[in-house]
C-alpha positions, -999 to +999 in steps of 0.1 A: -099-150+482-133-156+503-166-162+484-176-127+486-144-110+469-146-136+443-182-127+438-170-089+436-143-091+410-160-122+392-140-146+368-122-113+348-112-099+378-137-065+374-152-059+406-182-029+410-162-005+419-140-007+390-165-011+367-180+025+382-147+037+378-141+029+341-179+041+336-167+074+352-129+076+332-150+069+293-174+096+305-145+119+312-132+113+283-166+118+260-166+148+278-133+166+266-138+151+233-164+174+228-140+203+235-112+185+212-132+181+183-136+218+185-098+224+180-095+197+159-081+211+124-091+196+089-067+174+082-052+160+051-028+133+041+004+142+012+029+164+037+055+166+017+056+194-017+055+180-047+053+195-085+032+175-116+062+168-140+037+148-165+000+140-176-013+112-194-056+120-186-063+112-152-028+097-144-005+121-130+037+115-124+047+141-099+080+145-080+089+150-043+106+181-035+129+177-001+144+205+018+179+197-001+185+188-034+192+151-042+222+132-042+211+097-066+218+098-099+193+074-104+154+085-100+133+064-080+098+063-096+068+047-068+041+026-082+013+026-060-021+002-056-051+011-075-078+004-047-062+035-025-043+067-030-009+064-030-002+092+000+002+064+020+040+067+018+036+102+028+006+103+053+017+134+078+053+148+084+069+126+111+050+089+094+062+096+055+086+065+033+088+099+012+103+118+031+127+094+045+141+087+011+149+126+006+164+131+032+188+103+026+195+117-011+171+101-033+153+117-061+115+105-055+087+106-081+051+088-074+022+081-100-008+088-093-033+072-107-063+091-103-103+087-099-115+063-124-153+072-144-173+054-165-151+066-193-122+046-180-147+013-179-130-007-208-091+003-195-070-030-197-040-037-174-020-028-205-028+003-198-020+006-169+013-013-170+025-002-206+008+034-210+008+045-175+037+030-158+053+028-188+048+063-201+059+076-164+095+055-170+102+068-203+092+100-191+123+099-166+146+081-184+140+116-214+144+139-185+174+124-167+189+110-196+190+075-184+180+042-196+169+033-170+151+041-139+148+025-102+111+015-099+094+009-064+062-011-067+041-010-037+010-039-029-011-040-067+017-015-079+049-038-069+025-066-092+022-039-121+059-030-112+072-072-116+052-075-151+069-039-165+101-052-154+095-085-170+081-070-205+109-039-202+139-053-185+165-028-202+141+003-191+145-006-153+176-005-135+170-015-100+134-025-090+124-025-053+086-048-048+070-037-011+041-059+003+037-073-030+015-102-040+036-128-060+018-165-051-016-160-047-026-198-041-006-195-004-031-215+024-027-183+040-039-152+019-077-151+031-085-127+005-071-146-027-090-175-011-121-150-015-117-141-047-112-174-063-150-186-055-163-154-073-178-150-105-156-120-118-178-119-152-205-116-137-193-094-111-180-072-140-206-072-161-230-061-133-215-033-122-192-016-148-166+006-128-164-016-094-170+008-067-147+015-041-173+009-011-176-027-019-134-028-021-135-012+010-160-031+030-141-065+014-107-054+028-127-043+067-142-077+065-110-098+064-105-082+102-139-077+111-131-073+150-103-051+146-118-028+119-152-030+131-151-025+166-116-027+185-103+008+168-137+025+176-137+015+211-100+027+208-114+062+198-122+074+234-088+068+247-075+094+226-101+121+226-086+142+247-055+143+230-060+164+197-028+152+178-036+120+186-072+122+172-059+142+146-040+116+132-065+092+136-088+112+114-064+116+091-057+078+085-096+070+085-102+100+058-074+077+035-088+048+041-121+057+027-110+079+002-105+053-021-108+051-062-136+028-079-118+004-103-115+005-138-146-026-145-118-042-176-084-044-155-101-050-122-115-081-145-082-089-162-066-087-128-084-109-105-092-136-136-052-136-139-037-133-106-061-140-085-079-173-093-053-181-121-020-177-100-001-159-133+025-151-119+035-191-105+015-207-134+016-186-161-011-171-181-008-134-175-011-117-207-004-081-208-017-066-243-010-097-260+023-105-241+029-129-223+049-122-185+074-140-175+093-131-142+126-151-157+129-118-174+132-100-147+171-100-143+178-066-127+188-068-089+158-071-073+150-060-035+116-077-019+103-059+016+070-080+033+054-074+065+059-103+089+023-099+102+008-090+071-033-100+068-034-085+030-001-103+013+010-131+038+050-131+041+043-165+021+032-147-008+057-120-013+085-148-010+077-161-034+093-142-058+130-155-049+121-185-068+106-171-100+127-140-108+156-146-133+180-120-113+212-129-096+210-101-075+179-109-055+175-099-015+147-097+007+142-074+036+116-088+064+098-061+083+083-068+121+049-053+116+018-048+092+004-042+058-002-002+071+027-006+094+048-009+072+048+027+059+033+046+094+050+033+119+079+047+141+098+015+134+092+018+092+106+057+093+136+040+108+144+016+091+126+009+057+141+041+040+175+036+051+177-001+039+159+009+006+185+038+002+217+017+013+208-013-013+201+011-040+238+029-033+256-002-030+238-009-066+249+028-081+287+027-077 
């Protein structure tokens, strides 16, 4: 290369006539984005038919309905975060856990937890976990005549899931923990590292109900680059493609479609398992009980994400140390936090391996 072609293509290799030519494709594709977003329909996350089978004020239990009937004896109730809605196991048709797990047999039930107001300010984690979750399992084990139930915890839900388990062993039969937090004192979780140098009282007592903006910019800012900026620029590659942008709207309208938090548990939690690592060193007291994962002696499945950013791999292992089950295993999954449930490689293979452990555990 001579002087001049390396002052054409420069030290990234772009020379003028590229750059006109990737001015030229972006404009393109500005341009039929404008007719796309014309055909682009309203879209909406939850693809799969469900029916409300039970009410406890905002908190709803509803169960899946698949195109056959199902084959487990054994309900599977899913136990969702707080800080999002819980469609995220059932986003769109071909990206849904959900409807993976009917189709292989199961019988699937989710609680939904609802929109939080100012009269839900001084709900505790008992709540939550005892009422709530707890009003959902003995709500199944009635109607089934069971008891016990198969409980999937998801992120905050698979924590809320751990301490049920722990203060109701006989109540679950098989528990399944996804992406769940266990040691939050691991070098690598960015956001327990966050939370321990805040003042949650006075965070608390400030604001009441925490709103879900200030969750939502918190989780953005732990990938500032990615979040900010990288899926933005993203954007125009697809705007000619209206499925494509479709889905795209459809994740972005769940991500910021999220709950403010109850002011009391959101307090209780972070105190507890944030900056005092409950669940490792003790100290989580649930209504007055104390929680202790040696009690947690039903066969026990944990899934992470390899390249989580939310729950490092780290933290979720944790648990094979702490649990008093002699049936524990753990399933490692090559992707994300979000991955996890949306990707082509999760509708493969995170429902089957959920559904084959639970069989091997019904016969």
């Amino acid at each position: 290369m001579d002087k001049q072609d390396a002052f054409n293509t420069g030290p990234l290799n772009f020379s003028p006539d590229k750059l006109a030519q990737e001015a030229m494709r972006a404009q393109d594709k500005l341009r039929a984005g404008l007719d796309t977003l014309r055909e682009v329909d309203d879209v909406d996350y939850g693809a799969t038919a469900k029916e409300e089978v039970w009410r406890d004020g905002k908190v709803v239990l509803y169960r899946f309905r698949g195109d056959k009937a199902p084959t487990a004896k054994v309900p599977l109730l899913i136990a969702y975060a707080l800080v999002n809605r819980p469609y995220m196991v059932d986003l769109q048709a071909d990206k849904s856990i959900v409807r993976g797990l009917l189709e292989r047999g199961e019988n699937v039930y989710i609680l939904d937890w609802g929109y939080p107001d100012r009269s839900d300010r001084y709900l505790e984690l008992e709540d939550y976990i005892q009422r709530y979750l707890g009003g959902a399992v003995d709500h199944l084990r009635g109607a089934h005549r069971l008891d016990a139930v198969n409980l999937l915890g998801i992120c905050q839900g698979g924590a809320f899931s751990l301490c049920y388990s722990a203060l109701n062993p006989g109540k679950v039969r098989n528990l399944v923990t996804m992406v769940t937090p266990v040691d939050f004192h691991t070098d690598d979780n960015m956001l327990a590292n966050w939370v321990r140098g805040v003042d949650i009282d006075a965070f608390v007592d400030t604001l009441g109900n925490v709103p879900a903006d200030i969750m939502n910019f918190t989780y953005l800012t732990l990938k500032p680059w990615r979040l900010f900026v990288q899926k933005y620029v993203g954007l125009v590659d697809i705007l000619d493609d209206k499925a494509a942008l479709e889905d795209f709207l459809r994740m972005e309208k769940w991500i910021f479609d999220s709950p403010d938090q109850a002011g009391e548990a959101f307090r209780q939690f972070a105190k507890q398992f944030y900056q005092g690592n409950g669940f490792v060193n003790g100290g989580i007291d649930i209504g007055g009980r104390a929680v202790d994962l040696g009690y947690v002696d039903m066969p026990v499945l944990n899934v992470f994400a390899e390249a989580d950013h939310l729950v490092p791999p780290s933290s979720s292992k944790a648990l094979g140390g702490l649990v008093g089950s002699t049936d524990y295993s753990e399933l490692s999954f090559r992707g994300g936090h979000i991955g996890i449930y949306v990707s082509g490689r999760a509708q493969r293979e995170v429902p089957q391996a959920i559904h084959d452990w639970l069989a091997q555990r019904s016969r």
